[in-house]
C-alpha positions in Angstrom: -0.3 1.1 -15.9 2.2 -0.3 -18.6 0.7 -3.6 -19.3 2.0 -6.5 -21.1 0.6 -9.2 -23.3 1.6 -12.6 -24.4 0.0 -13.6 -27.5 -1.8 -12.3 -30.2 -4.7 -14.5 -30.3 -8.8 -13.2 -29.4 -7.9 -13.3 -25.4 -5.4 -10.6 -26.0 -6.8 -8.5 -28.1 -10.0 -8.1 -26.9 -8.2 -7.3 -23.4 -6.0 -5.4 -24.5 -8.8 -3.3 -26.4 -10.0 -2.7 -23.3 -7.7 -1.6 -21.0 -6.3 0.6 -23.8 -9.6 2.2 -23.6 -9.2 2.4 -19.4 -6.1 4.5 -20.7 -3.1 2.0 -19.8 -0.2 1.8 -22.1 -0.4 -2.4 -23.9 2.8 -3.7 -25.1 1.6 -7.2 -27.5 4.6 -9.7 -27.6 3.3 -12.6 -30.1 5.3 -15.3 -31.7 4.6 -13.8 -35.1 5.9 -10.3 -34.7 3.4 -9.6 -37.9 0.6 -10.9 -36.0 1.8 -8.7 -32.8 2.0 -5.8 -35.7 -1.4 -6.3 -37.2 -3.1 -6.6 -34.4 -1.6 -3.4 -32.5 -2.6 -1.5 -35.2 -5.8 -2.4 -35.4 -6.3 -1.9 -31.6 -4.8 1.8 -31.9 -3.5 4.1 -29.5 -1.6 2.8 -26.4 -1.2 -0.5 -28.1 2.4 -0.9 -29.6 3.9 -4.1 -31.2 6.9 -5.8 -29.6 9.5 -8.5 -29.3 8.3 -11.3 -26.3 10.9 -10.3 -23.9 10.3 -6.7 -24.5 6.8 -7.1 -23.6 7.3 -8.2 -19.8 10.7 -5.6 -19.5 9.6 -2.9 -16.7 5.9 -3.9 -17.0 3.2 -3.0 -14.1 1.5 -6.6 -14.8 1.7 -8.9 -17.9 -1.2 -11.6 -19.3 0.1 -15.0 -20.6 -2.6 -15.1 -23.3 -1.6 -18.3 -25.4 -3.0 -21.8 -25.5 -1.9 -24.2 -22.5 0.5 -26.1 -24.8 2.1 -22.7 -25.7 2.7 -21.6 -22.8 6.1 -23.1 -22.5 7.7 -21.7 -25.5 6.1 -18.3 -24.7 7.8 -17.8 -21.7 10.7 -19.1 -23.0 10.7 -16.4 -26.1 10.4 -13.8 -22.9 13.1 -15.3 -20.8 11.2 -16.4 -17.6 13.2 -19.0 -16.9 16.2 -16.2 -16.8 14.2 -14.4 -14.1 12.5 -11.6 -16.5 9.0 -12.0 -14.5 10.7 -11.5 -11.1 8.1 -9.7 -9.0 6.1 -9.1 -11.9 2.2 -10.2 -11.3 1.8 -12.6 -14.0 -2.0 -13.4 -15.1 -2.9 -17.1 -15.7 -6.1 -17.1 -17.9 -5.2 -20.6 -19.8 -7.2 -24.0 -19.8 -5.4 -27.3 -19.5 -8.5 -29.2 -20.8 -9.5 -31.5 -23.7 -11.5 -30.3 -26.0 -15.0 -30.4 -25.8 -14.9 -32.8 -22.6 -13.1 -30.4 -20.2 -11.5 -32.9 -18.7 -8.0 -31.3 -17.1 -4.7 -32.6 -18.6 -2.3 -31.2 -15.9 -1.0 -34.4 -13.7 -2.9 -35.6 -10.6 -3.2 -32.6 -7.9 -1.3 -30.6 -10.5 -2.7 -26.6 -11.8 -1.8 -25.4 -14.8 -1.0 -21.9 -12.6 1.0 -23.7 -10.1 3.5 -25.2 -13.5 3.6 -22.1 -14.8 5.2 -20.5 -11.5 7.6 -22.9 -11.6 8.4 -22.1 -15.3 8.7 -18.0 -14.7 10.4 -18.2 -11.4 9.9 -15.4 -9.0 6.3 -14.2 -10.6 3.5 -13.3 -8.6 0.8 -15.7 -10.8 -2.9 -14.5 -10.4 -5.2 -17.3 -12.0 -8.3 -15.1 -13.4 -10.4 -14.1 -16.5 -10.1 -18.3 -17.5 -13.8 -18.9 -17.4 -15.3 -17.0 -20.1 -15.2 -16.4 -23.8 -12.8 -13.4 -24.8 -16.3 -12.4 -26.4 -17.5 -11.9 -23.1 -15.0 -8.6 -23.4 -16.1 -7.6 -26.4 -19.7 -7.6 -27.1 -21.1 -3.9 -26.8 -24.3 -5.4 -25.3 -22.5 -7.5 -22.1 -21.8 -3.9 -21.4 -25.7 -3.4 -20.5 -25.5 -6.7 -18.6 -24.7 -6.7 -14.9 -21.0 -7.2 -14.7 -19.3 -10.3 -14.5 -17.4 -11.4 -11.7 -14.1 -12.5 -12.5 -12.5 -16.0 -10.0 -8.9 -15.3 -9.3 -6.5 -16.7 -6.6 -2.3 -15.9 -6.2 0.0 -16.0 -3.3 0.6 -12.4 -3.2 -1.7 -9.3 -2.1 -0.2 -6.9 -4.0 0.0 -9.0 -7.3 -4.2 -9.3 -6.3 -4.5 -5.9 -6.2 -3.2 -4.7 -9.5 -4.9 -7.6 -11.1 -8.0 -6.5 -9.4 -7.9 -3.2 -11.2 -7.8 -4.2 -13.8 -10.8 -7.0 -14.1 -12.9 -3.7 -13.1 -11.2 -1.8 -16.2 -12.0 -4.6 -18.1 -16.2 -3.9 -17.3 -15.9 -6.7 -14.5 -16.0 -7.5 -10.3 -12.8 -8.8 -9.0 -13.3 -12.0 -6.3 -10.9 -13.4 -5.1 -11.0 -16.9 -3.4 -7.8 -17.6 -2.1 -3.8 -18.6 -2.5 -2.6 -20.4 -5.6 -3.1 -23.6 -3.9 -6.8 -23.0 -5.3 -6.1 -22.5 -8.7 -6.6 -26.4 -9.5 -10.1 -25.6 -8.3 -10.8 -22.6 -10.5 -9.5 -25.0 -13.1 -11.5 -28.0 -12.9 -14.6 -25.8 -12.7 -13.7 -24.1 -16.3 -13.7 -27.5 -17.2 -16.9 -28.3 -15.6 -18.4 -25.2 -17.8 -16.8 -26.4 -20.8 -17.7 -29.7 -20.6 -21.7 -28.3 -20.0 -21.4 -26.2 -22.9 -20.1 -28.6 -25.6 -22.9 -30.9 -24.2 -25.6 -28.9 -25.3 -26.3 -27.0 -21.7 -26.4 -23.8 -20.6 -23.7 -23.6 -17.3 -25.2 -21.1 -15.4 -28.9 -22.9 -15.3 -26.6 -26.0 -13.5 -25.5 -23.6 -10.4 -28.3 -22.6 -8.2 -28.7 -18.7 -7.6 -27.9 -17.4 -4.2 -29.0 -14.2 -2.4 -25.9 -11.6 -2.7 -27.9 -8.2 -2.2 -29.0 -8.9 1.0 -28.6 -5.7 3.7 -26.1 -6.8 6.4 -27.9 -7.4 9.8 -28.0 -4.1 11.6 -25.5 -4.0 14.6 -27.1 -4.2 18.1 -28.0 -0.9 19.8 -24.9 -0.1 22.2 -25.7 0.1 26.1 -27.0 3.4 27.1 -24.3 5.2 29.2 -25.6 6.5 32.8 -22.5 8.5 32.8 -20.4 10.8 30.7 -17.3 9.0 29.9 -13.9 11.2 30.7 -11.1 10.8 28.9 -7.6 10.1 30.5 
């Protein structure tokens, strides 16, 4: 797929280092242009250093990797208001939450997702890959680790679909939860993990483990036919 990126920060380039390695073509659109340079070249082939609005132009799927409070001059720099993410699946990894507390700091029944929608009209946002450390995608050893599965919601099935791919390119399991409507939910448990985290405690210890390799019951034996059946 031609991918785009939006931002040059540790989010993009340690997904972008991956699905260059899945063998998709990675445009980097940063505010810096330097930064977008630097960082293309040190990613190497399939990774290519360009303007904002260039980055989302005729793209299969683009990431909006930049801080919450930059998210709004990013997609300005791309033209999203103008309609340049029409159609375009448009991945929401950001984290409206203060730091260290994880409290959110969108407005009351408001997602960070659901604003930036409005603000890149036409897009098909996919919330996902919000709830872990861009580390997660680039330590060697996670690759020895049973995969991670990756939260997403969005309004549109084939927007889920290419996003799907590629959280498996990216070494992880796809599960998606529902429409966009849940993406305040994926939110405020990022901050819930954040908020463990900065206190000291590890998030995974304060959600109990559930059984998720269990065999499916085995369907009930069909009735035994006393006749052949004839086809009309």
């Amino acid at each position: 797929m031609r991918i785009g990126i939006l931002g040059t920060g540790t989010l993009a380039a340690a997904l972008g280092e991956r699905w260059a390695r899945a063998g998709h073509e990675v445009a980097l659109g940063g505010r810096s242009s330097a930064k977008a340079r630097e960082l293309a070249e040190r990613l190497g082939a399939g990774v290519h250093a360009v303007a904002p609005h260039a980055a989302v132009a005729g793209r299969d799927a683009v990431l909006l990797a930049v801080t919450w409070d930059g998210v709004e001059d990013m997609l300005r720099s791309a033209g999203a208001a103008d309609g340049a993410l029409a159609e375009m699946p448009l991945i929401d990894p950001t984290n409206a939450v203060g730091h260290g507390v994880g409290t959110l700091l969108t407005g009351p029944g408001e997602s960070m997702a659901e604003r930036i929608a409005g603000l890149a009209p036409g897009s098909r946002v996919v919330k996902a890959f919000h709830l872990f450390p861009a580390d997660r995608w680039t330590d060697p050893s996670d690759d020895a680790r049973p995969p991670a599965t990756v939260a997403m919601c969005g309004d549109d099935a084939a927007a889920l679909r290419v996003v799907g791919r590629l959280v498996q390119d990216a070494g992880a399991l796809p599960a998606t939860l529902g429409g966009l409507g849940r993406a305040r939910q994926l939110e405020e448990a990022a901050g819930f993990v954040i908020g463990l985290a900065f206190a000291g405690f590890d998030p995974g210890s304060a959600v109990p483990r559930l059984p998720s390799d269990q065999e499916p019951a085995a369907p009930a034996p069909a009735p035994r036919q006393t006749a052949p059946i004839i086809p009309v």
